[in-house]
PAVOKE-362535 format. One record per residue (C-alpha): residue number from 1; y, z negated, x negated. Coordinates in nm, 2 decimals, always signed. Layout:
% residues N
resi / yy / zz / xx
NUM / Y / Z / X
...
//
This chain:
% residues 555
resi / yy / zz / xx
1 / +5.43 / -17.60 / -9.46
2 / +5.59 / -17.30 / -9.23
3 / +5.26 / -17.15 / -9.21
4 / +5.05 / -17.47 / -9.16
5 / +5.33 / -17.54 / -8.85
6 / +5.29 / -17.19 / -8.69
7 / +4.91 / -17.20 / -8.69
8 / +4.89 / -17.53 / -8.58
9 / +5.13 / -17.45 / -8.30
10 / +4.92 / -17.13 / -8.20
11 / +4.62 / -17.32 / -8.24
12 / +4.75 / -17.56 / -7.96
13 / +4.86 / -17.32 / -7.73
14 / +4.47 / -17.17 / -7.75
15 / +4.35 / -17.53 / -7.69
16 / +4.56 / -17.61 / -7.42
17 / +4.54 / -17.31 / -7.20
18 / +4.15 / -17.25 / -7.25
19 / +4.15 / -17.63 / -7.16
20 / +4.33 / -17.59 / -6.86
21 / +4.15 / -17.26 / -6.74
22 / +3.81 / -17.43 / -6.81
23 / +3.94 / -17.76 / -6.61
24 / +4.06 / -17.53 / -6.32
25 / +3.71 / -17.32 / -6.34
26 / +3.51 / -17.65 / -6.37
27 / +3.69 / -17.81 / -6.04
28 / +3.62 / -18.21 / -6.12
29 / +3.70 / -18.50 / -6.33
30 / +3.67 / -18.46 / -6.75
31 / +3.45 / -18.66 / -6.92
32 / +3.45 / -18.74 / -7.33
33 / +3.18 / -18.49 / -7.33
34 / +3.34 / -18.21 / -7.26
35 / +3.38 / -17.96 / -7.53
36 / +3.73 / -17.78 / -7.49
37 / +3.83 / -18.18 / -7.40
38 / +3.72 / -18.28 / -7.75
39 / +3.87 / -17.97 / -7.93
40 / +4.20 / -18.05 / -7.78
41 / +4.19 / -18.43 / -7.91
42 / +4.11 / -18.27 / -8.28
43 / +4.43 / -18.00 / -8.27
44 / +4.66 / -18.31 / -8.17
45 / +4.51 / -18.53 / -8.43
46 / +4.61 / -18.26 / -8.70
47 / +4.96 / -18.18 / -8.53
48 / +5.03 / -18.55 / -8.53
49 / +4.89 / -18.57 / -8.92
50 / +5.06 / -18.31 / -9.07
51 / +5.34 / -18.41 / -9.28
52 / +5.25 / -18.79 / -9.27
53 / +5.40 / -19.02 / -9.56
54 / +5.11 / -19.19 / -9.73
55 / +5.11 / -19.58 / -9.76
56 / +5.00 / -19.71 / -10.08
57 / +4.74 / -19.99 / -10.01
58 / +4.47 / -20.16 / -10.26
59 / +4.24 / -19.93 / -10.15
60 / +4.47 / -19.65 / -10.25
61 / +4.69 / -19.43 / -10.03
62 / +4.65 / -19.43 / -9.65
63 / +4.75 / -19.14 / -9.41
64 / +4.75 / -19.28 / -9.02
65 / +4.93 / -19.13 / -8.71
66 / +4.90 / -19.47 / -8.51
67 / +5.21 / -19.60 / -8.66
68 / +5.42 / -19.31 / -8.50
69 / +5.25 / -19.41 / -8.20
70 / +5.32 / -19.74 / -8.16
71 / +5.66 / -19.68 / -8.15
72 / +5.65 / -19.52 / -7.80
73 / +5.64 / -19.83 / -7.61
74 / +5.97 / -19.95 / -7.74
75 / +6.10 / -19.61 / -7.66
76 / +5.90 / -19.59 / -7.31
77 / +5.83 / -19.92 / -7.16
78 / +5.52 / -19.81 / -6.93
79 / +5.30 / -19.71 / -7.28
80 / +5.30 / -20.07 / -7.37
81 / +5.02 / -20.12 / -7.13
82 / +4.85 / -19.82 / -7.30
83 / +4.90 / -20.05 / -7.65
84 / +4.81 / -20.33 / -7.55
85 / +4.46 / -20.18 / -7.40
86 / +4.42 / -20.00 / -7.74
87 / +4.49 / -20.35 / -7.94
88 / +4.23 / -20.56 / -7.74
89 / +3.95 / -20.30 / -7.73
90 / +3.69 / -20.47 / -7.98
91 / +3.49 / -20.15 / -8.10
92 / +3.81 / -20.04 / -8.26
93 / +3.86 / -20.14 / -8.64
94 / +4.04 / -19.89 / -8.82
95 / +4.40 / -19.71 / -8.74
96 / +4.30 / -19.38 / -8.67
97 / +4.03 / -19.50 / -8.40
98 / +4.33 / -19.68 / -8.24
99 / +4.53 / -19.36 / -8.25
100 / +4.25 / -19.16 / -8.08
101 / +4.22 / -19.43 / -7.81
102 / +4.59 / -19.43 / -7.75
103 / +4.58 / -19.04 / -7.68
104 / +4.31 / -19.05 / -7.41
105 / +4.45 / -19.32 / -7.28
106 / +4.81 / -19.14 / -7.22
107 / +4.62 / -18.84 / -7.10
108 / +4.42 / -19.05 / -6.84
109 / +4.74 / -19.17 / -6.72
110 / +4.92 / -18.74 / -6.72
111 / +5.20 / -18.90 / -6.94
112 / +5.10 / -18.79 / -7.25
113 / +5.38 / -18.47 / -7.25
114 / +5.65 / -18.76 / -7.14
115 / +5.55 / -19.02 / -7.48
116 / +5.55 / -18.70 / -7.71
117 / +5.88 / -18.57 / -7.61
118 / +6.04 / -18.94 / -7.62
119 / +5.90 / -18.99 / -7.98
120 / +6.02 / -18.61 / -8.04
121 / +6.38 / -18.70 / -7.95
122 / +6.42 / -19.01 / -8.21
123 / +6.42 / -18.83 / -8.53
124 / +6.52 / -19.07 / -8.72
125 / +6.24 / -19.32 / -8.67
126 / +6.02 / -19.08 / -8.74
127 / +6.15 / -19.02 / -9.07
128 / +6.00 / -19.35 / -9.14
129 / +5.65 / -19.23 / -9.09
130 / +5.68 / -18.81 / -9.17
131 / +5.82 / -18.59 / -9.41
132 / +6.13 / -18.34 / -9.34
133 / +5.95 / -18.05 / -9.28
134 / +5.64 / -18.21 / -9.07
135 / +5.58 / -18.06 / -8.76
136 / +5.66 / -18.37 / -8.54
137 / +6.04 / -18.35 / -8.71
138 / +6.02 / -17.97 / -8.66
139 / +6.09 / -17.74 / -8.34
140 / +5.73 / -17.66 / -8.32
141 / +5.66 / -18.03 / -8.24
142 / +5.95 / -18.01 / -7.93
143 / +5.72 / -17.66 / -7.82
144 / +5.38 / -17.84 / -7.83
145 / +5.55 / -18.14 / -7.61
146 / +5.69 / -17.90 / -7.36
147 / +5.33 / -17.68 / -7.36
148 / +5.14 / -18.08 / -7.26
149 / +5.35 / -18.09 / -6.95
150 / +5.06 / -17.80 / -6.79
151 / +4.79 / -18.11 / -6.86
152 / +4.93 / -18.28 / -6.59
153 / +4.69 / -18.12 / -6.31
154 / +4.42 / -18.22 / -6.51
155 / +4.18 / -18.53 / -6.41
156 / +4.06 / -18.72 / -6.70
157 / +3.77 / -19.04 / -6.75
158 / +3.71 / -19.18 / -6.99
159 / +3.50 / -19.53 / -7.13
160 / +3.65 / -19.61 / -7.43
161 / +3.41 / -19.96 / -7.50
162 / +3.09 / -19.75 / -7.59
163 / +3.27 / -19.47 / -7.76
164 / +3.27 / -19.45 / -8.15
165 / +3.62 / -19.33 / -8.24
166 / +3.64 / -19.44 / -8.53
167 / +3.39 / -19.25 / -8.74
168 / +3.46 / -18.91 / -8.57
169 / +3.49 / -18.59 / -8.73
170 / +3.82 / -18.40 / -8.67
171 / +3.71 / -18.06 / -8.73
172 / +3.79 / -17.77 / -8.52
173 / +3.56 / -17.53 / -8.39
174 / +3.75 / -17.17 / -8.40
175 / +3.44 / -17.01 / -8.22
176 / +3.57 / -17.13 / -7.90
177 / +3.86 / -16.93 / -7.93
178 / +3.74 / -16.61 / -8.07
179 / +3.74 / -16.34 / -7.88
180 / +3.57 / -15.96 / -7.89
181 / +3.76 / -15.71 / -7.94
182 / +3.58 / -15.40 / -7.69
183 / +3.71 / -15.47 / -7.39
184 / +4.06 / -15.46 / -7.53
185 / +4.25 / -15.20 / -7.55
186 / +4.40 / -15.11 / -7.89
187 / +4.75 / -15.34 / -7.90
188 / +4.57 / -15.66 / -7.81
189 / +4.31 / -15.56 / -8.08
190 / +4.57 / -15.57 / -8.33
191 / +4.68 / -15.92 / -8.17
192 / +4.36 / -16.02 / -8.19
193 / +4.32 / -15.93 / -8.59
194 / +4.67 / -16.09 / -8.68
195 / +4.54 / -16.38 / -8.50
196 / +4.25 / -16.43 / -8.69
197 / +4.40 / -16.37 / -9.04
198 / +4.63 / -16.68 / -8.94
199 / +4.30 / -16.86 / -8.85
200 / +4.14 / -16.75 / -9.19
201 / +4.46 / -16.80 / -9.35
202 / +4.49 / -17.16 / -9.24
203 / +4.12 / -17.25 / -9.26
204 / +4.20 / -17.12 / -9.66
205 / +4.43 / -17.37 / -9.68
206 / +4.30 / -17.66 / -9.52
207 / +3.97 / -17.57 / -9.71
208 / +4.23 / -17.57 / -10.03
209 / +4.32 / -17.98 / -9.89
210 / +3.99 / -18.07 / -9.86
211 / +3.85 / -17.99 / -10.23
212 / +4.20 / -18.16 / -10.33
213 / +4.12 / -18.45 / -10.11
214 / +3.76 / -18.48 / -10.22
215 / +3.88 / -18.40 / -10.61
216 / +4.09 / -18.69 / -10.60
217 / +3.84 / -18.95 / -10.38
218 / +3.60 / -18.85 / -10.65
219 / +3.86 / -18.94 / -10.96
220 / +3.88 / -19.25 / -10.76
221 / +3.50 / -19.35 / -10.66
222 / +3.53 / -19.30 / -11.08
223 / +3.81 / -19.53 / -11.14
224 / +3.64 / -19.78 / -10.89
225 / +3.33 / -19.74 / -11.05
226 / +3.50 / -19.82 / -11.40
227 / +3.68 / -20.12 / -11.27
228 / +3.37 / -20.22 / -11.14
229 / +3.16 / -20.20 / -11.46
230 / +3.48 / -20.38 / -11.62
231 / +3.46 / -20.65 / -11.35
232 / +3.08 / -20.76 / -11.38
233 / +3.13 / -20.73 / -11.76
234 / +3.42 / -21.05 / -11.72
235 / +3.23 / -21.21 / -11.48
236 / +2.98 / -21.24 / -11.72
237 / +3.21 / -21.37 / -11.97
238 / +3.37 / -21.64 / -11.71
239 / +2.97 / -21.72 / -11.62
240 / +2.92 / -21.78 / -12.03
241 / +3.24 / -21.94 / -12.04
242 / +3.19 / -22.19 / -11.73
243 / +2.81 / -22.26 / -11.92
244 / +3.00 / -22.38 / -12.23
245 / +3.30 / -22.57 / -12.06
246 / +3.04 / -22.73 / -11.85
247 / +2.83 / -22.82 / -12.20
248 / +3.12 / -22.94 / -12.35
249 / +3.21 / -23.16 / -12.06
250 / +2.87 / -23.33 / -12.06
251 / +2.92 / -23.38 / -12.40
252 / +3.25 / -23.51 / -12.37
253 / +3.10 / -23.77 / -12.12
254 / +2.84 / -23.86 / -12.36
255 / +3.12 / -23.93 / -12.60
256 / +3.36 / -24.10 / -12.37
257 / +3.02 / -24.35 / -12.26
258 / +2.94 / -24.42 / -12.65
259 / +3.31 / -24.53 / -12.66
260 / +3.30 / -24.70 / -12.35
261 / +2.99 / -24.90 / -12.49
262 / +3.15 / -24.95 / -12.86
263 / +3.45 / -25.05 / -12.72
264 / +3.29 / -25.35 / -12.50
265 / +3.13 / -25.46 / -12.84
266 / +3.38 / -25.39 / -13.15
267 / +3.68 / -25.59 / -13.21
268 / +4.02 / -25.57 / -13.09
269 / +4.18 / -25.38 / -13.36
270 / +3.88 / -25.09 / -13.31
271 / +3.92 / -25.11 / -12.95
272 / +4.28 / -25.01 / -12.96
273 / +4.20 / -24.70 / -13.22
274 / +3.92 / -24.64 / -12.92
275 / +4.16 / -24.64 / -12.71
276 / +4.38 / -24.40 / -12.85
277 / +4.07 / -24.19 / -12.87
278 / +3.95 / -24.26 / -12.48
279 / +4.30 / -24.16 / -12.35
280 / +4.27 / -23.91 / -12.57
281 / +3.97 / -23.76 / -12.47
282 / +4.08 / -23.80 / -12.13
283 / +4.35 / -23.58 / -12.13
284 / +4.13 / -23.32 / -12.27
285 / +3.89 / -23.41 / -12.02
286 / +4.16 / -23.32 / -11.72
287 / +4.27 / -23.02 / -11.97
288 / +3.87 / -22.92 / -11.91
289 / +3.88 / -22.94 / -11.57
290 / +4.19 / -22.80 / -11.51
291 / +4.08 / -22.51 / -11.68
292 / +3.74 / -22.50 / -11.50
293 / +3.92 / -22.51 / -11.18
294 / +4.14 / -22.17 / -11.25
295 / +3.81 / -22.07 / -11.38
296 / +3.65 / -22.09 / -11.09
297 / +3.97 / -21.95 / -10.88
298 / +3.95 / -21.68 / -11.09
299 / +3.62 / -21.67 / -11.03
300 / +3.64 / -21.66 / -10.67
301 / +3.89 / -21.36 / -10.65
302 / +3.72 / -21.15 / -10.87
303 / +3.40 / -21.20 / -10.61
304 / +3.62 / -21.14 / -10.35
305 / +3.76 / -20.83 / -10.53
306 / +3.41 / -20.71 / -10.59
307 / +3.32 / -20.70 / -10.21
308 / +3.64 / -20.50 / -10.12
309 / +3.54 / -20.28 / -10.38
310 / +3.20 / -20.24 / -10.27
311 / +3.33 / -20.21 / -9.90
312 / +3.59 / -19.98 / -10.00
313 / +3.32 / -19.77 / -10.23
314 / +3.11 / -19.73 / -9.86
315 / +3.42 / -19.59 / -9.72
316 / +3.49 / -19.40 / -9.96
317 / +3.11 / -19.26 / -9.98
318 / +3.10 / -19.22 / -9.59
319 / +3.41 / -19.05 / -9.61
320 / +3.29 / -18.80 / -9.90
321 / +3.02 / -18.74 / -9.68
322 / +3.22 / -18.66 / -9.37
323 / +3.41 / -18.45 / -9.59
324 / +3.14 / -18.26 / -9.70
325 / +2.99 / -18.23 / -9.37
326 / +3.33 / -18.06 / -9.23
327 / +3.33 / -17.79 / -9.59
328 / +3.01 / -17.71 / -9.46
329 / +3.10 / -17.62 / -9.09
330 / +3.44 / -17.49 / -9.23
331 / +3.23 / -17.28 / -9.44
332 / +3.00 / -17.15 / -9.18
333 / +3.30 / -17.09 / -8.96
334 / +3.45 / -16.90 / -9.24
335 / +3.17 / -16.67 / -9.28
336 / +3.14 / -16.63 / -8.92
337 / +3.54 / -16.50 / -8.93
338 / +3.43 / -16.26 / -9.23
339 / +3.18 / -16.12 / -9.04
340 / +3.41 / -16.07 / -8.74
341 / +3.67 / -15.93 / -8.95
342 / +3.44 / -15.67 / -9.10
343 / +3.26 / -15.59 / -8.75
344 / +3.65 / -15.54 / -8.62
345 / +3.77 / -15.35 / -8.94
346 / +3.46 / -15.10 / -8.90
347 / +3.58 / -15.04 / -8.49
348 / +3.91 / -14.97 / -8.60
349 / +3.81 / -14.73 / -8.82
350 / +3.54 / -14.60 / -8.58
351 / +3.85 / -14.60 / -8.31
352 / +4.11 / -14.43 / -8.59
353 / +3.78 / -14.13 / -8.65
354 / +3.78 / -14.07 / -8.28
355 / +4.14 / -14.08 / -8.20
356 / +4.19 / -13.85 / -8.49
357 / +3.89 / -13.58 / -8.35
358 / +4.07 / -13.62 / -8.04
359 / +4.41 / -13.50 / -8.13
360 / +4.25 / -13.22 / -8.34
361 / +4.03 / -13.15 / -7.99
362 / +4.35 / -13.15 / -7.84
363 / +4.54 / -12.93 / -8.04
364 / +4.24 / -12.66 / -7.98
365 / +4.27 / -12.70 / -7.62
366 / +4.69 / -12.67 / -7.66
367 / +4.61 / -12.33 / -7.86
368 / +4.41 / -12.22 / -7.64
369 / +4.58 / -12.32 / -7.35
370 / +4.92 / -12.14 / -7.48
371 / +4.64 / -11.83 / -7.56
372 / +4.57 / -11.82 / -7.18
373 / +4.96 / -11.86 / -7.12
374 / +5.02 / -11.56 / -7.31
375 / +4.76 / -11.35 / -7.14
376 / +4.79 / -11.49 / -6.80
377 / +5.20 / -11.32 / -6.89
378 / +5.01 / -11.00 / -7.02
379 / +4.80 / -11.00 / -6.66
380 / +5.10 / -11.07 / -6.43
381 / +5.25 / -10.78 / -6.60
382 / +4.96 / -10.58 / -6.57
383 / +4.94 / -10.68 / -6.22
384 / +5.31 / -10.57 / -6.16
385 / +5.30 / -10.27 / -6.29
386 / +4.96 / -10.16 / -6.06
387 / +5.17 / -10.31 / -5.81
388 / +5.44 / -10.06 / -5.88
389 / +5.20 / -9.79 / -5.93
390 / +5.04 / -9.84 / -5.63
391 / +5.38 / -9.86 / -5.42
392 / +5.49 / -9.54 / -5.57
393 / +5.12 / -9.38 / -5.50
394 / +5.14 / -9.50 / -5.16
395 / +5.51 / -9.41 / -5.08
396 / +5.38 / -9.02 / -5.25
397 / +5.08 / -9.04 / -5.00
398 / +5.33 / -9.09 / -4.71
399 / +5.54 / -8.84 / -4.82
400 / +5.22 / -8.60 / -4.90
401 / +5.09 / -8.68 / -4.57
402 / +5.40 / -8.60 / -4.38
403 / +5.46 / -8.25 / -4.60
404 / +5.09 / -8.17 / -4.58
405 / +4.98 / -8.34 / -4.27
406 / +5.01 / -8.04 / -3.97
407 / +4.85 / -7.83 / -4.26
408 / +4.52 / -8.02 / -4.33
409 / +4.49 / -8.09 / -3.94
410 / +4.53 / -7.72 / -3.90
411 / +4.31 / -7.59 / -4.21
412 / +4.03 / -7.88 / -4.12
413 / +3.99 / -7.68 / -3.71
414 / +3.98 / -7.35 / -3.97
415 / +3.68 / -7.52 / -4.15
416 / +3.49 / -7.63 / -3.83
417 / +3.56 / -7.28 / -3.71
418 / +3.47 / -7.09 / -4.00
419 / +3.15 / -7.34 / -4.02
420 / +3.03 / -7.25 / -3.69
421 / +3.11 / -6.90 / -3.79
422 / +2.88 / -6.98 / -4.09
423 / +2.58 / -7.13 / -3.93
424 / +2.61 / -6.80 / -3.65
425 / +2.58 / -6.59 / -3.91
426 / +2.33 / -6.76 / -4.11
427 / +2.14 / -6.76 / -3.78
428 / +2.20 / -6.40 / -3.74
429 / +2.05 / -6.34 / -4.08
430 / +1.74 / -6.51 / -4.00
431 / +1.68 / -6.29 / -3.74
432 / +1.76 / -5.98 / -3.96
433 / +1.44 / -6.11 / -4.20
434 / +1.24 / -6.16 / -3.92
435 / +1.31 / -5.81 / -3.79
436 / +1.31 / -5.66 / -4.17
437 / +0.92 / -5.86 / -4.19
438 / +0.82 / -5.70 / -3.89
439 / +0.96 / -5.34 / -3.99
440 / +0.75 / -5.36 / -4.33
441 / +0.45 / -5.35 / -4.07
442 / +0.59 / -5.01 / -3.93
443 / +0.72 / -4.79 / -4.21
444 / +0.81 / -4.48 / -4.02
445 / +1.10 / -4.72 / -3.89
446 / +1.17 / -4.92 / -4.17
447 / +1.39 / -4.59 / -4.32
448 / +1.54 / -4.54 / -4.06
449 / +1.70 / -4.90 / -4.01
450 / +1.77 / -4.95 / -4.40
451 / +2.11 / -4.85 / -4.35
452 / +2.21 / -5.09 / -4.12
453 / +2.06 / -5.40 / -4.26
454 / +2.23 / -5.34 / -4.63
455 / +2.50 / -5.33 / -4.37
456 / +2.45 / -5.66 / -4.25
457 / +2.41 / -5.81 / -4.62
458 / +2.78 / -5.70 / -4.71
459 / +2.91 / -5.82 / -4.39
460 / +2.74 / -6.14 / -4.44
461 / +2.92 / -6.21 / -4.85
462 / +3.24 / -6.07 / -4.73
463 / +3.21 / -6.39 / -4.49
464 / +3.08 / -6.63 / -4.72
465 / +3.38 / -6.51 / -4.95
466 / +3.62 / -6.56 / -4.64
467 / +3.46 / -6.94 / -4.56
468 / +3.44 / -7.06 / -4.95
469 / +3.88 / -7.03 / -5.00
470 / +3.98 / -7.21 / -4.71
471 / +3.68 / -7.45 / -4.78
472 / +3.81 / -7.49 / -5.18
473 / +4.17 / -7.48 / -5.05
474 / +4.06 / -7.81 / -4.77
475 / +3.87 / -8.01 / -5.06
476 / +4.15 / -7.94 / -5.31
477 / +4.42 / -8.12 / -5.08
478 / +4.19 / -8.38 / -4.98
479 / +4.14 / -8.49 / -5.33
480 / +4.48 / -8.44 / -5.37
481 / +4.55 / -8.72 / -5.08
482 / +4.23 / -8.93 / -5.20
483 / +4.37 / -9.00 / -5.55
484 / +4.53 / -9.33 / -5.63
485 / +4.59 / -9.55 / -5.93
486 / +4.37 / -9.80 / -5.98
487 / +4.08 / -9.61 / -5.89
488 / +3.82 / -9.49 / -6.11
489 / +3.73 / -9.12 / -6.11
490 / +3.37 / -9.12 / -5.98
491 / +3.19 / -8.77 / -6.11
492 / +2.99 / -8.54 / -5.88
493 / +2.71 / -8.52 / -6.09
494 / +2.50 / -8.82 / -6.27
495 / +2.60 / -8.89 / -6.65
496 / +2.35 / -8.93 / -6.94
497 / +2.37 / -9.31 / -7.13
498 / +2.62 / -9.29 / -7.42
499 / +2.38 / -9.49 / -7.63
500 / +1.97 / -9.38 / -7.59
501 / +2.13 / -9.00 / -7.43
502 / +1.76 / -9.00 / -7.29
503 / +1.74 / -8.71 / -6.99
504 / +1.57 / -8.99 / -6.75
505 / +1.85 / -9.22 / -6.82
506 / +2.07 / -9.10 / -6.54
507 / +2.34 / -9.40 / -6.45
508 / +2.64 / -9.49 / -6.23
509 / +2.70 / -9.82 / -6.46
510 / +3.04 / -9.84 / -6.65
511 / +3.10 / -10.09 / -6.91
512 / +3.39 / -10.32 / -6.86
513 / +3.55 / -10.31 / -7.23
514 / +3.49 / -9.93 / -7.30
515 / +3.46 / -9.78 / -6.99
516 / +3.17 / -9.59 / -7.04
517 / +2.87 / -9.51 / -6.91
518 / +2.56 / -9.65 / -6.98
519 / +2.17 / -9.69 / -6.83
520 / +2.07 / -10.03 / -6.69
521 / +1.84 / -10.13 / -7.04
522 / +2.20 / -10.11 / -7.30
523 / +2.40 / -10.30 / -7.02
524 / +2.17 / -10.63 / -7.00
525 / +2.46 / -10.86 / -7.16
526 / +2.76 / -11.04 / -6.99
527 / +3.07 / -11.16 / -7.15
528 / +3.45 / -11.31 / -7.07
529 / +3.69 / -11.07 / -7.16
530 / +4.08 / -11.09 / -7.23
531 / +4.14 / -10.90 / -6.89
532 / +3.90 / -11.12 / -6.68
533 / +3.85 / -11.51 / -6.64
534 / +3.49 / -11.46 / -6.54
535 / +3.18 / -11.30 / -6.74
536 / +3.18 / -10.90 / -6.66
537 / +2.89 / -10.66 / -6.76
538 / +2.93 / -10.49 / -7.13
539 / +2.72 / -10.26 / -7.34
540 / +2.52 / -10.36 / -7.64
541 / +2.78 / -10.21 / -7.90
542 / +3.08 / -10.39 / -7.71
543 / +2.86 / -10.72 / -7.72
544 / +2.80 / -10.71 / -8.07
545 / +3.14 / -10.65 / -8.16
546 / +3.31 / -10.89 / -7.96
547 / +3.06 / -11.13 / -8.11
548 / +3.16 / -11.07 / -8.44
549 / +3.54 / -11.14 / -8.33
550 / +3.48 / -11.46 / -8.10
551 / +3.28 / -11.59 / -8.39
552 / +3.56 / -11.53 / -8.67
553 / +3.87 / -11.57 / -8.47
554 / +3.95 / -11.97 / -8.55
555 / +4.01 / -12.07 / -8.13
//
């Protein structure tokens, strides 16, 4: 009964406020027609049966919320107007038709909140009509009055002479308030679930009333159909038995006649004995008819009896029927909720698969995000000690330049000097061997001026000698004042490639992870190192070995 209160209660909040959001949506005046209008009816129709007392009858037990309702106008004296209008409305012929009426009628006039919450408040004449635990004497009933008051901005119309209300189905659609569950987010998906196990959960158990309800219409329709058989049996027995008391009766006319006539002829003495016999007959006579006439009485209820027991069987079959109508769309609705429920449990566990290949995604990207932490540290460190290193060979460059400076300046005129001394002599020379070419044409001369040009020669490598120390002594300070960390050594003359160590393979390239050189055709790959962010050029050995690690290491 708990659980039957709480979804009933839930199940009116979802009727009342997608009722009121349609209304406000729609913008104009409700008709009968309208579906959320209709579904709203059916939830208060089971709110106000649940936990009814059933009133034994002749037709058998009788479950009907207009009793409850007819309370209100002693409680309220403005819904006796609405009673009154329900009583003289001539389409109306059973109790729960009236108590349908009576509920459109007291929403038409946006008191409907005001009569439940009146009828909420006197307990104790409702424990004339419900059970302790029904949801009227509950707190769940005093929560669906307060949740009617929001009805009041509603306009309502409704004809009520052409309207069957007493033959209407009170089932409730739950596709109206079935939601999807992808554009929520993953807390009102779970709301969403719960929600619709209640639903299942008390679909399950009205579905577990209605084959209870139907089991025991059917032991009835049995019973009734028993009684019935029984019935037509004794009416054939009071038919046979009303054939023979109306034979005997003619007969005991005939006799009473014959005595009449023997009487009017026989003496005195045989008329008295007739007599005796006449009054006698008589009073069997009135026994006769006495008997005929409870007979017939009998007679008469048991044809009466017979129509309310045909009546009552149509009821009964109509209601079977309506029954089995509303197992079938509770069935269907149930199988649309199964279907739901699978199509939700299979996006949870889609959603659980992705959220659990996102945290393993995201504890790669923390590894190697605390990787690149840790060499970013090994860089800055890297970076601060080139920083020193550079400071210190800067602040030894000042101080070489401020020893050595006057020096260089001095030994660099020497160079020019001695150069132009150079390119004099070298001059001088030339002339020598063009002098020398033209002696060879005169040999009586050419011995003569041997002497002097061996001469020449010695004095020309005793100069070259001079020039080639300060020269050596100039280059080996300006290297001196040149070299820096951080700069590579760059070698006068072109290397060979480490790898193919062909003669025509004379490079300048240097790979980035070894350092060595290499031609163009072994340095055609790029790859991120440890020491860069961004792809540098690497040999063909380096590549494949760095391969082999990227591909093992497990970041």
């Amino acid at each position: 009964m708990a659980n039957e209160r709480m979804n009933l209660m839930n199940m009116a909040k979802l009727s009342i406020k997608g009722l009121i959001e349609s209304a406000l949506n729609l913008g104009r005046t409700l008709d009968s027609d309208y579906a959320p209008l209709q579904q709203f009816f059916v939830v208060m129709e089971h709110c106000l049966k649940h936990g009814l007392k059933a009133k034994k009858t002749f037709l058998g037990q009788n479950k009907s919320f207009w009793g409850p309702l007819e309370l209100v106008e002693k409680l309220v004296p403005e819904a006796a107007e609405i009673t009154a209008s329900v009583k003289d409305l001539p389409g109306l012929k059973t109790p729960v038709g009236r108590g349908r009426a009576w509920l459109r009628l007291a929403l038409m006039q946006k008191k409907l909140s005001e009569y439940m919450k009146a009828l909420i408040n006197k307990k104790e004449l409702l424990s004339e009509f419900y059970e302790a635990n029904a949801l009227m004497m509950e707190e769940e009933g005093a929560i669906i009055a307060g949740l009617l008051v929001g009805l009041n901005v509603i306009d309502a119309n409704f004809c009520m002479k052409g309207e069957d209300l007493d033959s209407q189905v009170g089932v409730i659609d739950f596709s109206m308030y079935l939601k999807d569950g992808n554009s929520s987010k993953g807390s009102e998906g779970d709301g969403q679930i719960t929600a619709i196990l209640d639903q299942k959960n008390y679909v399950e158990e009205l579905n577990r009333h209605l084959n209870a309800t139907v089991n025991n219409l059917q032991a009835k329709v049995d019973a009734l159909e028993k009684s019935n058989t029984k019935l037509t049996e004794e009416l054939a027995v009071a038919n046979n038995r009303i054939i023979t008391l109306q034979e005997e009766m003619e007969r005991v006319k005939e006799e009473s006649s014959y005595l009449l006539e023997s009487s009017r002829k026989g003496p005195k003495q045989d008329r008295t004995a007739e007599g005796q016999a006449l009054s006698e007959a008589r009073k069997h006579l009135k026994e006769e008819t006495q008997l005929r006439l409870d007979v017939e009485k009998e007679l008469e209820l048991q044809i009466s009896m017979r129509q309310e027991m045909e009546l009552a069987m149509k009821m009964l079959e109509k209601d079977v029927c309506e029954k089995q109508d509303a197992l079938v769309s509770l069935r269907q609705q149930l199988d649309d909720l199964r279907a739901l429920k699978h199509e939700l449990a299979f996006k949870l566990q889609s959603s659980d698969l992705g959220v659990k290949q996102k945290s393993e995604l995201n504890s790669r990207l923390e590894e190697k995000t605390n990787q690149m932490a840790a060499t970013i540290k090994q860089l800055e460190q890297r970076l601060r000690q080139a920083e020193r290193g550079r400071q210190s060979a800067e602040l030894d460059n000042r101080l070489f330049k401020q020893d050595f400076g006057d020096k260089i300046n001095s030994l660099q005129l020497e160079v020019e000097a001695l150069t132009r001394q150079r390119t004099q002599l070298e001059l001088e020379l030339k002339q020598e061997k063009e002098r020398r070419s033209q002696n060879r044409d005169t040999p009586g001369k050419g011995a003569q001026k041997l002497e002097p040009r061996t001469d020449g020669k010695h004095r020309i490598k005793e100069e070259n000698i001079k020039l080639q120390k300060p020269l050596e002594e100039s280059h080996r300070l300006l290297t001196h004042s040149a070299d820096e960390p951080g700069q590579p050594e760059l070698s006068e003359k072109p290397q060979v490639c480490q790898l193919c160590r062909k003669d025509d393979s004379l490079t300048e390239s240097q790979c980035t992870n070894c350092r060595g050189s290499f031609c163009d055709a072994c340095m055609t790959n790029e790859l991120p190192l440890p020491s860069s962010i961004k792809p540098e050029r690497v040999c063909n050995s380096c590549h494949k070995q760095l391969m082999k690690q990227y591909s093992t290491s497990p970041s």
